[in-house]
C-alpha positions as protocol buffer text, in pm:
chain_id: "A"
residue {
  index: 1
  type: UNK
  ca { x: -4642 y: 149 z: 20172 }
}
residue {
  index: 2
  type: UNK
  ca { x: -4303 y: 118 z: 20352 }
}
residue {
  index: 3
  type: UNK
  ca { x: -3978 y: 113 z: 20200 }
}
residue {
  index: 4
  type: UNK
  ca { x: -3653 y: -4 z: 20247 }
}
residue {
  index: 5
  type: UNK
  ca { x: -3363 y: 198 z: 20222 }
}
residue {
  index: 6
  type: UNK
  ca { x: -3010 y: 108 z: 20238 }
}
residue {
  index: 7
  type: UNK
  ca { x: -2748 y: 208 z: 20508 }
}
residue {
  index: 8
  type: UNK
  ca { x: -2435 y: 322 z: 20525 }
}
residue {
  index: 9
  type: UNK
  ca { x: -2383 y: 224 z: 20875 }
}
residue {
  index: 10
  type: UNK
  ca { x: -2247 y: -124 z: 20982 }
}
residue {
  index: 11
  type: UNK
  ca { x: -2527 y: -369 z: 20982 }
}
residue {
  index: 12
  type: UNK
  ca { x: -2552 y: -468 z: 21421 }
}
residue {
  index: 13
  type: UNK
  ca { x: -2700 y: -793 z: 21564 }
}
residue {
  index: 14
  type: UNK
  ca { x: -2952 y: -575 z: 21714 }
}
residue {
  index: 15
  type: UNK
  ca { x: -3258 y: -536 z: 21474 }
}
residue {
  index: 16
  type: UNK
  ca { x: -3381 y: -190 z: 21495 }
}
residue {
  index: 17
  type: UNK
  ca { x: -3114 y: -15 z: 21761 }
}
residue {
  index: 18
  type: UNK
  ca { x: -3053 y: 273 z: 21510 }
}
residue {
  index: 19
  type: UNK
  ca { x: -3432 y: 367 z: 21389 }
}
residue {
  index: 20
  type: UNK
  ca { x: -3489 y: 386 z: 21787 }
}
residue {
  index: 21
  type: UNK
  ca { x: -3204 y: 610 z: 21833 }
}
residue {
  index: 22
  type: UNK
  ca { x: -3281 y: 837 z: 21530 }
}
residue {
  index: 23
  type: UNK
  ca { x: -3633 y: 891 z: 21646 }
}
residue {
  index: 24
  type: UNK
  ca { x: -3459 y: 999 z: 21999 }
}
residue {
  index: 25
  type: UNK
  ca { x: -3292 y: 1277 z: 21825 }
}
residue {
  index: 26
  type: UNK
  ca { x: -3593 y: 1352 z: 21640 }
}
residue {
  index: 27
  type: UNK
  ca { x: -3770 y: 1399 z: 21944 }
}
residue {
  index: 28
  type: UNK
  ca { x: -3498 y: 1611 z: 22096 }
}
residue {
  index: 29
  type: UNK
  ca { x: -3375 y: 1346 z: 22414 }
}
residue {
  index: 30
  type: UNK
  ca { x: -3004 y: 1460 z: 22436 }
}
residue {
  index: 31
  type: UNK
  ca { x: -3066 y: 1848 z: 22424 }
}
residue {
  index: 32
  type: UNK
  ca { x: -3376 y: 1801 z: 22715 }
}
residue {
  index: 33
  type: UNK
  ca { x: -3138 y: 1609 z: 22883 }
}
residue {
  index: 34
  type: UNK
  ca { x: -2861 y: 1860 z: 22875 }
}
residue {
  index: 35
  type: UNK
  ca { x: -3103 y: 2106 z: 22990 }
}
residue {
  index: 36
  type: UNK
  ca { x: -3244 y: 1950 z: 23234 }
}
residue {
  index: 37
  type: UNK
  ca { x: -2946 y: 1776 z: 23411 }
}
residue {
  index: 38
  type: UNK
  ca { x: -2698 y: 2048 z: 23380 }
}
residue {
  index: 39
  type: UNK
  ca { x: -2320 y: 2137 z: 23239 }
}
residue {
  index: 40
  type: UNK
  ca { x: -2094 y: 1854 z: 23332 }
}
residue {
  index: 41
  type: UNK
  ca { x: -1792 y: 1951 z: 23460 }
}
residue {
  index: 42
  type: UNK
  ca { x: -1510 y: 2099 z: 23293 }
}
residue {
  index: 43
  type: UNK
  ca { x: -1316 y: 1798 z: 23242 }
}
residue {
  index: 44
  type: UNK
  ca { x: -1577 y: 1581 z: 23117 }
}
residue {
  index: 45
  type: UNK
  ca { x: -1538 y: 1369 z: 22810 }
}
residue {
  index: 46
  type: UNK
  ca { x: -1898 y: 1295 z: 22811 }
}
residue {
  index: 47
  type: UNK
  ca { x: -2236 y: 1479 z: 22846 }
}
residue {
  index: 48
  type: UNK
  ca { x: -2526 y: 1371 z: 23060 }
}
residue {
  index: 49
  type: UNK
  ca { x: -2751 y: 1251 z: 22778 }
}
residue {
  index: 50
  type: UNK
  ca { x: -2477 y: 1034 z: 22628 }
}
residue {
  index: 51
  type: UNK
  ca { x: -2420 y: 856 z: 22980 }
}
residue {
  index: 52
  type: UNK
  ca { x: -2789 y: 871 z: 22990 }
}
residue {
  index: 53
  type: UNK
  ca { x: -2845 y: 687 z: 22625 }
}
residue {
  index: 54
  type: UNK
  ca { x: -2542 y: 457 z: 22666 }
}
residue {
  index: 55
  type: UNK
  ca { x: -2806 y: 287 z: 22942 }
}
residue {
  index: 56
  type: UNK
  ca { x: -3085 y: 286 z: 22719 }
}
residue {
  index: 57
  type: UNK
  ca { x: -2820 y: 118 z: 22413 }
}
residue {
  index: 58
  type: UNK
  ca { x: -2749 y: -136 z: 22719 }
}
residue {
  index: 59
  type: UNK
  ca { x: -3150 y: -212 z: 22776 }
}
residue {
  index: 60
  type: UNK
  ca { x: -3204 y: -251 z: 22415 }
}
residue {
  index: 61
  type: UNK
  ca { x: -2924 y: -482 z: 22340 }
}
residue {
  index: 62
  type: UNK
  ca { x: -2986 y: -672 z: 22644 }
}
residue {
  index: 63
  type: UNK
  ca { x: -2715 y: -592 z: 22865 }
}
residue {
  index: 64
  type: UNK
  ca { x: -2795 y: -649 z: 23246 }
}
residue {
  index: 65
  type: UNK
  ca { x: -2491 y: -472 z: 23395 }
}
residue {
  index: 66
  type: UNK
  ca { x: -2274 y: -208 z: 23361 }
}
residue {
  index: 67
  type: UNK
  ca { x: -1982 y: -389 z: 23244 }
}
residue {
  index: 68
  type: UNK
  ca { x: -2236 y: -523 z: 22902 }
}
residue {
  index: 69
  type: UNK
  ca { x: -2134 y: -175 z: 22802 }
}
residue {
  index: 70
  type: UNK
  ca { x: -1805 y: -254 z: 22735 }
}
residue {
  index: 71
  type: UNK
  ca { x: -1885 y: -579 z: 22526 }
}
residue {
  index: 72
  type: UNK
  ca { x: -2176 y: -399 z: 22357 }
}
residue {
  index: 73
  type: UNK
  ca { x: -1902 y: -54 z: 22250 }
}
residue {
  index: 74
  type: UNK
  ca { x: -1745 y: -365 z: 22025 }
}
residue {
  index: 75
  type: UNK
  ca { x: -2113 y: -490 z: 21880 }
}
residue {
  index: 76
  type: UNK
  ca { x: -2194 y: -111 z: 21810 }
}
residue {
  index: 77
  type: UNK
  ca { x: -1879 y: 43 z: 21692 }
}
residue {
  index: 78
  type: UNK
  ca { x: -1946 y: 285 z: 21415 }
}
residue {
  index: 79
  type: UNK
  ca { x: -2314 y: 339 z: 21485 }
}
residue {
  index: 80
  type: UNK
  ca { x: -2500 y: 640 z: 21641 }
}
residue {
  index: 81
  type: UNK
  ca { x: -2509 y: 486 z: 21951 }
}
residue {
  index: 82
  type: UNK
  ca { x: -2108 y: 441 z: 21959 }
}
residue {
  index: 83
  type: UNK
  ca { x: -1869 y: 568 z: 22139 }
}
residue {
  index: 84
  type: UNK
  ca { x: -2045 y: 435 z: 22461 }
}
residue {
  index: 85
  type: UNK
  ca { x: -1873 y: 611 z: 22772 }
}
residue {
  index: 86
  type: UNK
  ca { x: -1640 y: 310 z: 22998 }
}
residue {
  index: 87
  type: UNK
  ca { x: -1871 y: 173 z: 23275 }
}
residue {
  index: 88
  type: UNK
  ca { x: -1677 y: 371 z: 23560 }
}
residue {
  index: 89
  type: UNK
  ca { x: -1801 y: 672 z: 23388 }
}
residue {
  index: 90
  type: UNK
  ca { x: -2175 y: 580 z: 23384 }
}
residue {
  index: 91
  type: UNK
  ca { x: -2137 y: 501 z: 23774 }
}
């Protein structure tokens, strides 16, 4: 039987966004990512797997460019998913 627990997190518009995300750390995304793609370079805010997941937060939520990443960093402030990198970083 399943049960509900309760959240400290904002609640989001998007349904389920944050039990997909914690089953992508779970299964160890980010660090394969980082692995696989490399050291960014030495200035860089952001790592390859957050560029990387800030696209898959922009497919769940329904975004269909990079510029939805902007609107969605407002709709997803304070979750897992947030901070989302600027779209001129993802590009």
């Amino acid at each position: 039987m399943n049960h509900v627990t309760n959240s400290e997190k904002k609640v989001t518009p998007f349904g389920g966004i944050n039990f997909i995300y914690q089953v992508v750390l779970k299964k160890g995304l980010p660090e394969f990512l980082d692995n696989e793609l490399g050291q960014g370079g030495v200035f860089a805010k952001y790592t390859h797997s957050d560029v990387v997941l800030s696209l898959f937060a922009k497919s769940l939520t329904q975004g269909t460019c990079l510029s939805d990443l902007e609107i969605g960093e407002a709709k997803l402030a304070g979750q897992q998913f947030s901070p989302l990198p600027l779209p001129d970083t993802v590009e």
